[in-house]
Structures are given as C-alpha cells and as structure tokens.
N, C-alpha and C positions, 0 to 999 in steps of 0.2 A: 357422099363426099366427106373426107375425113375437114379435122380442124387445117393441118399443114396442105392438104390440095385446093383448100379455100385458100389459102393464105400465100399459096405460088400463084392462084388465080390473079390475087388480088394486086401483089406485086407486077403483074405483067401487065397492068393498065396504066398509061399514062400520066394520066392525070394524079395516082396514086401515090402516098410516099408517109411514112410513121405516121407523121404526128397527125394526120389525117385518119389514118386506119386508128389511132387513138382516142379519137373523140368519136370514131365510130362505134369500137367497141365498148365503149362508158353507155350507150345507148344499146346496143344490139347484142352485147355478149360474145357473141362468136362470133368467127370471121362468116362460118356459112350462113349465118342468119344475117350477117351484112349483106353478101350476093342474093339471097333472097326478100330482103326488104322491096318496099314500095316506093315509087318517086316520089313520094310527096313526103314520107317519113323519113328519107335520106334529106332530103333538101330544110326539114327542119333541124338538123343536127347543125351547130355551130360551125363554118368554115367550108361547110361541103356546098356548093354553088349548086347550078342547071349543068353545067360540065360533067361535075364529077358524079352528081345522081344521075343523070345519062348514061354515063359511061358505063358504073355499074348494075345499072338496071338493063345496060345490054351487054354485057362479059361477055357473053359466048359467043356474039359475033365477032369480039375485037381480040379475043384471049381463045388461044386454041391449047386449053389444059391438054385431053391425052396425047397428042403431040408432046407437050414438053414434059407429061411422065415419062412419055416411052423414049424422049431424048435422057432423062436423068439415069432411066432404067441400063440403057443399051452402053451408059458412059460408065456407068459402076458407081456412081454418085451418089447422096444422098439429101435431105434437106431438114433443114430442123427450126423450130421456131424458139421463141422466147420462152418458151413452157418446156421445152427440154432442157433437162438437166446437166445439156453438156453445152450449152446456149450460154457465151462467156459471161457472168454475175456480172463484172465491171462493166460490158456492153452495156446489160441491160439499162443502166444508170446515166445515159448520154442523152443529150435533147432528141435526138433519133435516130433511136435504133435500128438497123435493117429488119425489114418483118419477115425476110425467113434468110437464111446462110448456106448457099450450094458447098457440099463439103464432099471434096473426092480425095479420099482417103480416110484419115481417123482422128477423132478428137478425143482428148482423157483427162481425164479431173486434173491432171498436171498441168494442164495448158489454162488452167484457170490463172497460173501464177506467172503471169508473161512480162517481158520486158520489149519493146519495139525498139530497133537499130535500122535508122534511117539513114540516107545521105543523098549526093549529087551521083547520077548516073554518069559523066564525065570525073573521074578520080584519077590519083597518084598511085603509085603505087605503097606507099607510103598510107594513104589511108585503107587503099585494098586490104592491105596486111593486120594494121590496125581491125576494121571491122572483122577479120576473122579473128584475131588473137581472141578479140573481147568477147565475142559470138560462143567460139570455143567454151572458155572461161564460165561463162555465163548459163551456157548449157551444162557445161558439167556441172556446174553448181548446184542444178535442178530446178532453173529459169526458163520456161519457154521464149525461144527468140521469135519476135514476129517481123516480118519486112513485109514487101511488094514485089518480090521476083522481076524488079526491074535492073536491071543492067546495073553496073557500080557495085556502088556498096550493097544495095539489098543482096545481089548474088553472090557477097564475099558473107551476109552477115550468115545468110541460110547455109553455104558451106563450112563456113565455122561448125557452125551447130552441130551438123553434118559429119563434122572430123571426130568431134567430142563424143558422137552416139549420142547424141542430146533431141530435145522436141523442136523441132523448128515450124509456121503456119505461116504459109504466101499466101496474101488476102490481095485479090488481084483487080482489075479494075476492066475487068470483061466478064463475059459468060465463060465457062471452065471450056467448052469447045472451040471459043474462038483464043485461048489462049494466046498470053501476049509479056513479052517477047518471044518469039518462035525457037531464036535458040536456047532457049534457059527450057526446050520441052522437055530434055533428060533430065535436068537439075529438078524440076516437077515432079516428075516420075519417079526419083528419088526418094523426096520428101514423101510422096503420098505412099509410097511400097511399104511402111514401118514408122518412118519416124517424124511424121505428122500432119499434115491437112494443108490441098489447096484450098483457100474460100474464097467464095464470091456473093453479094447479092442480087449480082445481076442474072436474069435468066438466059439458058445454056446459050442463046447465039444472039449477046448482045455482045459489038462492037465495041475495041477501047474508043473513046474520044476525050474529049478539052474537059466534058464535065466527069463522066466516072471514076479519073483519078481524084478531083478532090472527095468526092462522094466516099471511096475505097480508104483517104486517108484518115479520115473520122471513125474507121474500122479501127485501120493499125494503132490510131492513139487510144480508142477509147476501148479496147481491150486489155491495153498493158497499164500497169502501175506505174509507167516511166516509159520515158523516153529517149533516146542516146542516139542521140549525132555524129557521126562518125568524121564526117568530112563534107560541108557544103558551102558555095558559092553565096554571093549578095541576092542571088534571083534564084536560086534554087527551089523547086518543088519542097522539099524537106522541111523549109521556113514553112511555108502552109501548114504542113501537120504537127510542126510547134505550137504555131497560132491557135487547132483545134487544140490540141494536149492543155495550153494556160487553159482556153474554156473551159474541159473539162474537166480541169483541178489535179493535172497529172502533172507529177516531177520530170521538168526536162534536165539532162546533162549532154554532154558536148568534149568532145575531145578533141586536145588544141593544135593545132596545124602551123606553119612554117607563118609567116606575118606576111611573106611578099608571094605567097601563094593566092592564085585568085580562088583557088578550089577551097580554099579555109577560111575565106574572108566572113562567111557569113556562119559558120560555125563558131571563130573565134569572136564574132562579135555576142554571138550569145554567150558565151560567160561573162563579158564584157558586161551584159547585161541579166547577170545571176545566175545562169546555168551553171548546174555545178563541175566543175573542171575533173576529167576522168582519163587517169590515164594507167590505169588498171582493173579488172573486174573488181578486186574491192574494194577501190574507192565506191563502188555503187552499192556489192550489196551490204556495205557499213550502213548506210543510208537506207535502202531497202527493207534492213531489220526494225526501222521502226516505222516504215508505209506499211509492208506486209500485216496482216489481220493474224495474230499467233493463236495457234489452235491449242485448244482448252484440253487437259488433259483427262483422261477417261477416271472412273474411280479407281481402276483396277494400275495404274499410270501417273507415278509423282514428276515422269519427264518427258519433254518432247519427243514424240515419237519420231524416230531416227529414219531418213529415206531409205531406198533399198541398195544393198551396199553390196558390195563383191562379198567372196570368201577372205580375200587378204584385207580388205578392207575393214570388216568385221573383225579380224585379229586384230591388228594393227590398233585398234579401237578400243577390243576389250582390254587388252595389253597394258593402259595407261588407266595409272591409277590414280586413287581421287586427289590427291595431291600432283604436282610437276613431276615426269617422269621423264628421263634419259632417254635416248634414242637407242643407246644401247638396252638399255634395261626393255625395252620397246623388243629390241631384237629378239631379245632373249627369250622372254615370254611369249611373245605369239610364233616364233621356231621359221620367222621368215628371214631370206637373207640381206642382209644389209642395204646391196639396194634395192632390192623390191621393197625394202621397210621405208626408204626416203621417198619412194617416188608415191608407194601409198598414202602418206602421211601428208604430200601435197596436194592429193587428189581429194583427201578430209580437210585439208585446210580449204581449198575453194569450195569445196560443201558446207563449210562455216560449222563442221563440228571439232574442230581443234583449235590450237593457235599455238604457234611456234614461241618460244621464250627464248632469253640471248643463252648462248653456250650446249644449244640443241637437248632443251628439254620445249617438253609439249603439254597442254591442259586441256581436257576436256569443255567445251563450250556449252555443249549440250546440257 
C-alpha cells in the first residue's frame, strides 16, 4: 500500500479528520503504519479515544479502498496529499488541512498563486457581471481564481477566468461523482479539459450536505492569498468563508453593491467593517504585490522573471525603453499596428509589468 492509498483509506473513516491524522503521524510516521498499528498504541496517542482506535484497527471492514481506487481510476481522477508538490503551500498552513485532494483535472505551480471570488448564489445581474469582469481581469493577470461551482457568482467568477484563458479550481463540496450543481456539469468539464482542476476532499460518492459546504469553504479560503466578495446578502454562505479567511490571516475585499439591494447588504457591510473596497482588478493586485512572496532572483538574473507572454506581447515589452516611452515610439519599434500596440499594452498593464503615464507614454515595472 502506497503513502496516498493509506491516506484515501484513512479519510474514508468517520471518525477521521486532520488534526487527528496529525497527532497520529507525530507518533507513527506514516499514514500506513497508522492502519497498521495496534489498539492499545492508537489509544495512547493524545485525542484518539476507543472510537477512533476501533475504527481504525478495523478499516477494511468499514473502508472499501479498491472500490474507491477503481472509482478514482474509471473517473480519470487523481489524488494527492500534503507531500505533493502541487499540494497548495498556503493549504498546507491552515488548522486543517484536507489529508488528501480528489483532483479531476490538473494543477500547476500557477495555481499556487490564487485568489478566491466568492458571493450569494441568488445575484443581480449587476454582480454577475461584476464577478466576471474581475475573474477575467484577475486571471489574465496570472492569478488563479478559485470558487465552489455553486450557482451565482461562483459560476460567473470561473467563467471569467474561462474568457481570459486564465487558471480557474472549483473545490466542491461532494465527491467529484456526485457532482453538485448538476447543471454547472459542462462548466466542470470545461474547467478540468485545460484550464484547471475540480477538487474535493471528499471521497468519489459522498453527498453534498449542511456540513461539507462549510468543510469545502476552508478550502477556498485557505488556498488563496485573499479573498474577494463579489456580491452577498446579511445571511449568505459567503460571510462563513470570510470568517474562516480573518482565521486564517487572509486579506478579504468586497465590492460595493447598490445600499437598498438586499443581495449587497452583507458585502457592503464588510468594507463597512475594513474589507478593502474593489472595484477594479487593481485595486487588489496593488495590494497583492505586497501579500505575494517575490521570487529571488537567480545569479544569472538582476530581474523578475517575466510570465509567459505572447509574440506581441514580448514586442510590445521589448519596445519600451528604460526611461518612459511613447506609444508611438512603442509602435514603431516592435513593427506592430497601432492597435494591436494599445490593446497589447493593456494586457501588460493587467500583468503588472507596465504602467501607463499621462499623455500615453509607458514604464516598465518589471
């Protein structure tokens, strides 16, 4: 038995849950030497009762592993734990963490740098739109957007993303076969084809209910650097994974809605109450440049390594020189036309390697 088929075991038992598989492995080392231990050496471990040493000193009656390999198998799915390198860093640092991540599709070191866009599954159209502009925005940028594929705004923020060619990850609050909402199952299929991951920690045919969405939303916060409200009510689900985000030391922001809207009331009161007011993608990632962890540059490298850029974009880029340079003078140099030069130059501005000066000159940031 590998470490990660211990560790799907171990999840599938009841009684089971982090911080408990935590104090197990301070004593046992690995998850299979947990399933293998003795009742009387589980039950001296700190927190683990007659319950939970029962339970897993009989797994195999209660947990039917090759069943749920051959469900992970048959789904195209995969699983990863806290020891994989593509196991989000920021997760790992939350009071508890999920101890393994069902992922049907694909995750990439990009998705390390996320941002979560939440809101009320009842919206305006008016926040609809909103959560894609920002979504959009956000992803081009080179943000991963994270939601819940729940109805509203989660399914405006992952189509945003979506438009942009950007990374978007629906952390869902079922097993990935009982998927939920049922129509958002093309908008899934989307996301998992290329351009980023459903997750779950729940195994393949567990049930949404009352408790796995707030379980799921300790996901969405404690993956992302921030958190951005798009649009939500006084009783909103959305407040809940604010509450987990202050826990867990994450910047929340909030974009502000109409005053006699009830859909806004509970958005606008968090700025009311310090969230920072956003009503552009850079009002956030102004803010974000100094949450972000900036990477060290290599010896052979006096500058930020630059994301990966178009052909125009790359012109457009080299074109502008170390001093403020013209848009014209822009044109001229990289041999693009006019407006492929503007609309390039906005697509480096929301990547944060430009910035526009008054009377259309530009400066390298980078």
């Amino acid at each position: 038995m590998t470490p990660t088929e211990a560790c799907i075991a171990l999840n599938m038992l009841p009684t089971m849950g982090p911080v408990r598989l935590r104090k197990l492995l301070e004593v046992f080392e690995t998850p299979d030497l947990v399933l293998a231990a003795r009742r009387d050496a589980l039950r001296a471990v700190e927190g683990i009762g007659n319950d939970v040493a029962d339970q897993i000193v009989r797994w195999e009656s209660i947990v039917d592993l090759p069943a749920e390999l051959e469900r992970i198998r048959q789904f195209g799915a995969n699983v990863i734990t806290a020891e994989s390198p593509l196991y989000p860093r920021q997760l790992r640092e939350i009071h508890a963490p999920p101890i393994v991540l069902y992922v049907w599709g694909e995750l990439t070191e990009r998705d390390q740098h996320a941002i979560a866009v939440i809101g009320s599954r009842r919206t305006t159209h008016y926040g609809t739109e909103s959560a894609k502009k920002l979504s959009y925005q956000l992803a081009y940028a080179g943000l991963t957007i994270i939601s819940g594929l729940a109805r509203g705004i989660d399914t405006a923020a992952h189509q945003g993303a979506l438009a942009a060619k950007g990374r978007t990850v629906a952390v869902i609050g079922s097993g990935l076969s009982k998927l939920y909402p049922p129509e958002n199952a093309a908008l899934a299929e989307k996301i998992r084809s290329g351009n980023g991951a459903i997750v779950s920690e729940f195994s393949m045919e567990i049930e949404p209910d009352r408790q796995t969405f707030p379980m799921r939303n300790r996901i969405i916060s404690g993956w992302s650097h921030g958190l951005l409200v798009v649009e939500a009510g006084l009783n909103s689900g959305a407040l809940i994974t604010v509450t987990q985000a202050l826990e867990q030391g994450r910047s929340v922001y909030a974009v502000p809605g109409h005053i006699n809207a009830p859909s806004a009331q509970g958005s606008n009161r968090l700025i009311q109450q310090g969230a920072k007011l956003v009503m552009d993608a850079s009002d956030l990632l102004d803010d974000l440049q100094i949450l972000l962890p900036e990477t060290k540059p290599s010896p052979e490298a006096a500058v930020r390594a630059l994301p990966l850029l178009s052909d125009d974009e790359r012109r457009a880029y080299d074109a502008i020189e170390a001093t403020e340079t013209s848009i014209d003078d822009i044109a001229t140099k990289s041999g693009l036309p006019s407006g492929t030069v503007s609309s390039t130059l906005l697509r480096l501005e929301l990547k944060r390697l430009v910035k526009q000066l008054p009377g259309k000159y530009f400066v390298k940031l980078a």
